[in-house]
N, C-alpha and C positions, 0 to 999 in steps of 0.2 A: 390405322396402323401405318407406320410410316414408312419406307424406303429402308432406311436402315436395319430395323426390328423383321424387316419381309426379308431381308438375307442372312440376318441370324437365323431366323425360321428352316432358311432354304439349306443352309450349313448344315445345322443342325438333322434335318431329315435325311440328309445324305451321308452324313459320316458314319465310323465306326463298324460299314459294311465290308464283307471280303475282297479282293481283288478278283478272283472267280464269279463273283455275281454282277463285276460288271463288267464282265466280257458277256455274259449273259443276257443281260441288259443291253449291249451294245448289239448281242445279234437281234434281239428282240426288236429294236430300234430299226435298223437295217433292215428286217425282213415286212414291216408296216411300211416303210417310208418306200418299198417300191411295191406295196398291195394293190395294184392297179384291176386287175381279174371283176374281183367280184365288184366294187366302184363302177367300174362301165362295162360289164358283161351284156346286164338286160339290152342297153344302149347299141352294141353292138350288135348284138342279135336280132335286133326291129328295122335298125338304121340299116347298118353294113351288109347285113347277112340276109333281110323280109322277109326272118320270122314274126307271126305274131305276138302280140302281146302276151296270150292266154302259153305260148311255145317257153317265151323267156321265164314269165313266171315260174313254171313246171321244170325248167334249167335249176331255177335258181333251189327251188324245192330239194332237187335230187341234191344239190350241195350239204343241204340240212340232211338232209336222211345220209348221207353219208360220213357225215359227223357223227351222227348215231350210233354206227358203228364201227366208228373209228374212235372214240373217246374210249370206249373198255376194251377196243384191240392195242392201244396205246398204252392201256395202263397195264397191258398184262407184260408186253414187250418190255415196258420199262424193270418191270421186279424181275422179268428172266434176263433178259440181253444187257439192259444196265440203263442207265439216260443217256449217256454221251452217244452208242452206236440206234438208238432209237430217234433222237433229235438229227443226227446225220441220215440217217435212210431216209427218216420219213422230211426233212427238206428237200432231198435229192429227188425222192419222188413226186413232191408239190412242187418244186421246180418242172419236173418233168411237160409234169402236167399242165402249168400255166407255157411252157413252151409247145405244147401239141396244139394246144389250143389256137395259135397262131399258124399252123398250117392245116389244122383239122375243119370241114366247115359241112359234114351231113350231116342230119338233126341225131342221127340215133350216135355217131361219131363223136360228137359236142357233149352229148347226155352223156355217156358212160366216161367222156373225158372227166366231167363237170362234178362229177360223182366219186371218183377214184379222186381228184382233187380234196374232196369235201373228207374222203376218208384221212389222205393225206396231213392237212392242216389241222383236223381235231385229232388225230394221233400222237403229236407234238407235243402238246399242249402238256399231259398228266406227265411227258419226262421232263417237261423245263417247269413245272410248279413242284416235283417231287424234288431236280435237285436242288432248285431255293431252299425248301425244308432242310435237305440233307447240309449246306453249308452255312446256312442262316441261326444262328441263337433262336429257342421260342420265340425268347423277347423280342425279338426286333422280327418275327417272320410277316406283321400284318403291316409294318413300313416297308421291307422290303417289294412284300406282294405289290402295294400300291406303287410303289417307284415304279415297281417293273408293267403296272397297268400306264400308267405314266406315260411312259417309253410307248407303247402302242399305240396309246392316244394320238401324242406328240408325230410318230410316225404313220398316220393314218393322217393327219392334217399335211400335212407336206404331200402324202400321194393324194389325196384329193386337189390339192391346190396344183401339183408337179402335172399330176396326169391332163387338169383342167385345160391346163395350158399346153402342154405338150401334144393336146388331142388332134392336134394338123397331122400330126408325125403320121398317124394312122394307129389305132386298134391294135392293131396286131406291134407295131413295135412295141407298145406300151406292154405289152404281156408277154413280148422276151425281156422286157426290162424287169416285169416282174418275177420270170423266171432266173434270171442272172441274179436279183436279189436275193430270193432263198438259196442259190446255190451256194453266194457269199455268206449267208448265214452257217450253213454245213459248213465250210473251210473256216468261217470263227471257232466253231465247236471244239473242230479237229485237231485246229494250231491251239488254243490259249485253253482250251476245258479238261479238264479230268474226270475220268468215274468218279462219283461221290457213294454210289451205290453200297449202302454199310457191309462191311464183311461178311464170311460166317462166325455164329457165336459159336464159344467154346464154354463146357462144363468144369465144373472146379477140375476136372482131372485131365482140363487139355486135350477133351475129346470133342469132335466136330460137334455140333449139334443142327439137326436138319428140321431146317423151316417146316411147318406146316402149308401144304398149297391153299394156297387161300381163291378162290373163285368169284366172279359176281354175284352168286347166290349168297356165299359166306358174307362177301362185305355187305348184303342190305338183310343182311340177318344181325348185322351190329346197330342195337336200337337207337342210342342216339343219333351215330351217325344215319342211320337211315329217314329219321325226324331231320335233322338237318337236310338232307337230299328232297324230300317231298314238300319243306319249305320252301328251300331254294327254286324249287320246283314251280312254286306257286308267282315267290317273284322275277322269273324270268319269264313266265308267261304276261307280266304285266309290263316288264320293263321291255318286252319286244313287240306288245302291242301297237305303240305310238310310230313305229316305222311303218306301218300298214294303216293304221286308222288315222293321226295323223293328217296326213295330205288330204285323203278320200273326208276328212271330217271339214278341213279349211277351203276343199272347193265345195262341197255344201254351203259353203258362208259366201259361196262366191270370189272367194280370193285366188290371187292366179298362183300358178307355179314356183315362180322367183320368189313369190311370198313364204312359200316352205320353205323352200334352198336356206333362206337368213332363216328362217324358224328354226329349221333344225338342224342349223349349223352350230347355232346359239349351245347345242350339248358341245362337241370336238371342243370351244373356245373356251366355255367353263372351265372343263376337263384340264384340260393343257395353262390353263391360266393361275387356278384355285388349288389342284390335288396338292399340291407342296402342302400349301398353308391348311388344306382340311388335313392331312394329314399331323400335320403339328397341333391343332389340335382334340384331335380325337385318338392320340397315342396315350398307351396307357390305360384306354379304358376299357369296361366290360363289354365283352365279344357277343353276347347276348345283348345287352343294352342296344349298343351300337348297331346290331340287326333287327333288333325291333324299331329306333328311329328312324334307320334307313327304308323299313318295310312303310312305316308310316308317311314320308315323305313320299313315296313312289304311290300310296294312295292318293296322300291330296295332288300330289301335280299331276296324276293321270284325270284322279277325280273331276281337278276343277277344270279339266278340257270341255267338259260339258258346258260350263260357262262362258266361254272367250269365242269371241267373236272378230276378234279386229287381231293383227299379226302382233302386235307387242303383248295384248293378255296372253297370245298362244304361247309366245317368246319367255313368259314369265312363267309360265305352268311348267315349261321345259326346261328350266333353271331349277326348279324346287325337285322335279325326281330326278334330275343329274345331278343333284348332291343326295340324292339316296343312290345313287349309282356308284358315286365315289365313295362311299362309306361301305357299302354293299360290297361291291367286288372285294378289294383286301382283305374285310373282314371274313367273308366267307372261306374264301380260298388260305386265312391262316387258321380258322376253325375245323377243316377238311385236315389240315398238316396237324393239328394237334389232337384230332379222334381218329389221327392212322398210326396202326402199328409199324413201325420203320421198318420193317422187311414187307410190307404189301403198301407201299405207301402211293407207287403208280397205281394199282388196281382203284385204292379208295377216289386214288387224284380223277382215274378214268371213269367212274361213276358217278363221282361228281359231275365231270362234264358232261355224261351226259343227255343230267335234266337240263341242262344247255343247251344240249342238241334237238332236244326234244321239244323244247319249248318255245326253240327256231324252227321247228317246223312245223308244230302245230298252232302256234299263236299267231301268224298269218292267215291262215287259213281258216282259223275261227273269227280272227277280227276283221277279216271281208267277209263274213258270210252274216256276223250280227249287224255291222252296214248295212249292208245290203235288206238284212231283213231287220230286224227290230229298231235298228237306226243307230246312229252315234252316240246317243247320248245314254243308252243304254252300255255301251259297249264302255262307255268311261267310269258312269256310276260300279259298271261290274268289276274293273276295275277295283276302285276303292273299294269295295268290300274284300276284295282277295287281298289287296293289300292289309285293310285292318286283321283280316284273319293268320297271315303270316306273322304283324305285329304282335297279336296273342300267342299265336303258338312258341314264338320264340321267345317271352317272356314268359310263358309259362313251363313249357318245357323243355327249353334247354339252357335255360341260367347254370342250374348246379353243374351239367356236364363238362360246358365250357370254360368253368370258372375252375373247374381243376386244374392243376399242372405238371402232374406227371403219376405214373401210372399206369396200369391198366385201365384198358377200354373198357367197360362196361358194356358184354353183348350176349346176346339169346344164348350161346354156347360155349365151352373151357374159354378162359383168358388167357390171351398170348402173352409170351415173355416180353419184356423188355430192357431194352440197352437205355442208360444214362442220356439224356438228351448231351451232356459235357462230353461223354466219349463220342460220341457221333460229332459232335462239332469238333472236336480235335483232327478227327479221323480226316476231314473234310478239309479243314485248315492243313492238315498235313499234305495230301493231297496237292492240293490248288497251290501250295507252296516249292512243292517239288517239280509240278507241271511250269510255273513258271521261270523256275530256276533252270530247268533242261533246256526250256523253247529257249531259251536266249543263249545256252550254247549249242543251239540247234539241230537236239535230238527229238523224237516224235514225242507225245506230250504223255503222261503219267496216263495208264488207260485203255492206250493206241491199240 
C-alpha cells in the first residue's frame, strides 16, 4: 500500500465525526500522555521508597480491585449525575490521587492512596464510552471507539517515552505531572463538552415518562448482553496474561530484561502505527465476525509463546494478538453501546468494565502461580483454548444479537422503550453545537 492510499485511509477514518468527540479525544489524549503513576509506580516503590517486590506487586493489585469497583460506581453516576460532572469529579479525584502520592510515602498511606486512584480512573471510563454513544451515529460508534483507543495508545507511548527520560527529575515530579494532566483533562470537559445525557421521554400526551431504575443485577439479567460480558471476560483474562507471563516466560529462555522492554513494546508500536489502517479495513463489518477473529488471533499469539524462544519469535507472537486487540477493543465497546438501553447506558458501559477489572486482577495472579507451578507453557496452551472457546462462543451466540440494529434488547425480563438512535443523535449534535457556540462568546458550556 503506498503513501498515498495510507492517507486516504487515515482521512477517511477520521472524518465525518462530531466536533464534541474530539474534544473528547483530545482529553483522552492528554490524560495518557501524562499516565506516568502506574508506568513507574512498582519502580518507585522498590528503588525510591525499599519496599519490596512482594509490597509493590500487592500496590499494584489494590489498583485492580479498585477498578472493580469503581467501573459499576461509574456507571451508575453517569445515568444519574450525567457524563460531563462524572468525567469531571472523577479526573479531579485521580488527579488528587496521583498528586498525594507525591507526598504520601507509609505503606498503609500508598495502599488506600493506590486504591481510591484505581476507583478513580475505572469510574471514568463508562462516562466517556457512554457519551461516544450518545453523540456518535451507530454507524460509525466502532470507528469512533477505536480512534478514541488510538488516542490512549498514542498517549501512553509519549508517557512511557516522556517519563523514560524525564526519570532524573525524580518520581514524584513525574506524578504531579501526572496529576496536572488529568486535572487538564476535567477543564477540557468543562470548557468545550456538553451533557449528552438523553432527556426524559414524553407519552403521546406530553406526559413525563419515568425510567425504570435499572441496577447491576437488571443489566446481567439482559442475556445477550450478559453472554457478551462473560466472553469479554474470558478474553481479557488472556489478553492481560502476557504482562505477567511474558517476561517470567523469556527469562526462563534466559533472555535478559532489555529483551522484554523491545518485546513488549513491539504492542504500543503496532498500535499507534497500524489502528488507522485496521480500522479501514475492518469498518463495516460483522461485530460478531470481527470478535470471533479477534478471539482467535489472541489464541494463536498467546498460544504460539509456547513455542519462541529467541526475542524476535516472542516479538512476532506479540504482533499477531495485538491485532486481536485492535480489533477487540472497538468492537466490543461498540457492541456494549448497541445492546444498551440509552437511559442505562453508563450502568451497561460500567459492567462492561468491569470484566476488565476483574480480569486485571485476577489474570496476574493466576498467570504467576501456573509459572510457578505447572510451568509456562502450560499457561500459554491454556491460553489458546480460552481463546478458541470465546471464538465459539461469539460465533455461535451472539451473531443474531449483534447483527440487529435497532430495537429492543432482548432480556430475562419487560423490554425497555426505546428512543430513535436519529433523535438521540440530533439531541447530541444540538448539544455540542450550542456548547461550542456559547464557549466562544464565553459563557459556561451547554450543561454547566
Amino acid at each position: 500500500m503506498s503513501i498515498a492510499s495510507l492517507g486516504r485511509a487515515a482521512r477517511t477514518t477520521v472524518s465525518g465525526l462530531p466536533p464534541g468527540f474530539w474534544w473528547l479525544w483530545t482529553s483522552t489524549l492528554v490524560n495518557r500522555t501524562g499516565a506516568f503513576v502506574l508506568t513507574f509506580l512498582s519502580l518507585y516503590l522498590t528503588q525510591e521508597l525499599g519496599y519490596s517486590a512482594w509490597y509493590a506487586g500487592l500496590v499494584i493489585a489494590l489498583h485492580g480491585l479498585g477498578g472493580v469497583a469503581g467501573s459499576p460506581l461509574g456507571g451508575m453516576l453517569t445515568d444519574r449525575w450525567g457524563r460531563r460532572p462524572t468525567m469531571i469529579s472523577m479526573h479531579l479525584a485521580g488527579g488528587s490521587c496521583a498528586a498525594a502520592l507525591a507526598v504520601v510515602s507509609s505503606a498503609w498511606g500508598i495502599a488506600v492512596v493506590v486504591l481510591l486512584m484505581g476507583v478513580a480512573m475505572q469510574a471514568v471510563r463508562p462516562a466517556i464510552s457512554a457519551m461516544i454513544a450518545d453523540m456518535v451515529p451507530e454507524s460509525e460508534l466502532r470507528r469512533a471507539y477505536a480512534l478514541n483507543y488510538w488516542a490512549l495508545n498514542l498517549g501512553f507511548a509519549v508517557a512511557a517515552l516522556g517519563g523514560g527520560a524525564a526519570i532524573f527529575l525524580g518520581y514524584r515530579t513525574l506524578f504531579v505531572a501526572d496529576a496536572v494532566a488529568t486535572a487538564l483533562c476535567a477543564v477540557i470537559v468543562f470548557m468545550r463538552l456538553g451533557e449528552t445525557r438523553p432527556e426524559a421521554r414524553v407519552d403521546s400526551a406530553g406526559e413525563r415518562v419515568e425510567e425504570q431504575r435499572v441496577t447491576v443485577l437488571d443489566v446481567m439479567k439482559d442475556a445477550p448482553f450478559r453472554t457478551l460480558v462473560l466472553l469479554n471476560l474470558l478474553v481479557c483474562l488472556i489478553f492481560t496474561a502476557p504482562w505477567v507471563g511474558l517476561p517470567l516466560t523469556m527469562a526462563g529462555e534466559g533472555l535478559s530484561a532489555d529483551s522484554y522492554g523491545m518485546v513488549i513494546a513491539v504492542n504500543g508500536v503496532v498500535i499507534v502505527a497500524l489502528q488507522l489502517l485496521v480500522n479501514k479495513i475492518t469498518d463495516k463489518r460483522s461485530p460478531a465476525a470481527l470478535l470471533t477473529v479477534s478471539s482467535l488471533l489472541f489464541a494463536v499469539g498467546t498460544g504460539a509463546t509456547a513455542l519462541a524462544g529467541t526475542p524476535l519469535v516472542f516479538a512476532a507472537t506479540v504482533v499477531v494478538w495485538t491485532l486481536g486487540e485492535m480489533v477487540h477493543v472497538p468492537t466490543n465497546a461498540a457492541a456494549t453501546a448497541r445492546l444498551s438501553p440509552e437511559h442505562a447506558r453508563g450502568r451497561y458501559q460500567g459492567v462492561m468494565g468491569m470484566s476488565w477489572a476483574v480480569a486485571g486482577f485476577v489474570a496476574p495472579i493466576l498467570a504467576g502461580w501456573v509459572v510457578d507451578g505447572p510451568g509456562p507453557d502450560v499457561l500459554w496452551m491454556g491460553c489458546a483454548v480460552v481463546g478458541a472457546v470465546a471464538a465459539v462462543g461469539y460465533s455461535l451466540l451472539l451473531r443474531r444479537a449483534l447483527a440487529e440494529t435497532g430495537g429492543p434488547v432482548e432480556t430475562d425480563g419487560p423490554a425497555e422503550p426505546s428512543v430513535p438512535k436519529a433523535v438521540e443523535v440530533a439531541k447530541a449534535a444540538d448539544v455540542t453545537a450550542a456548547n461550542d457556540k456559547e464557549t466562544e462568546q464565553g459563557a459556561t458550556p451547554v450543561g454547566g
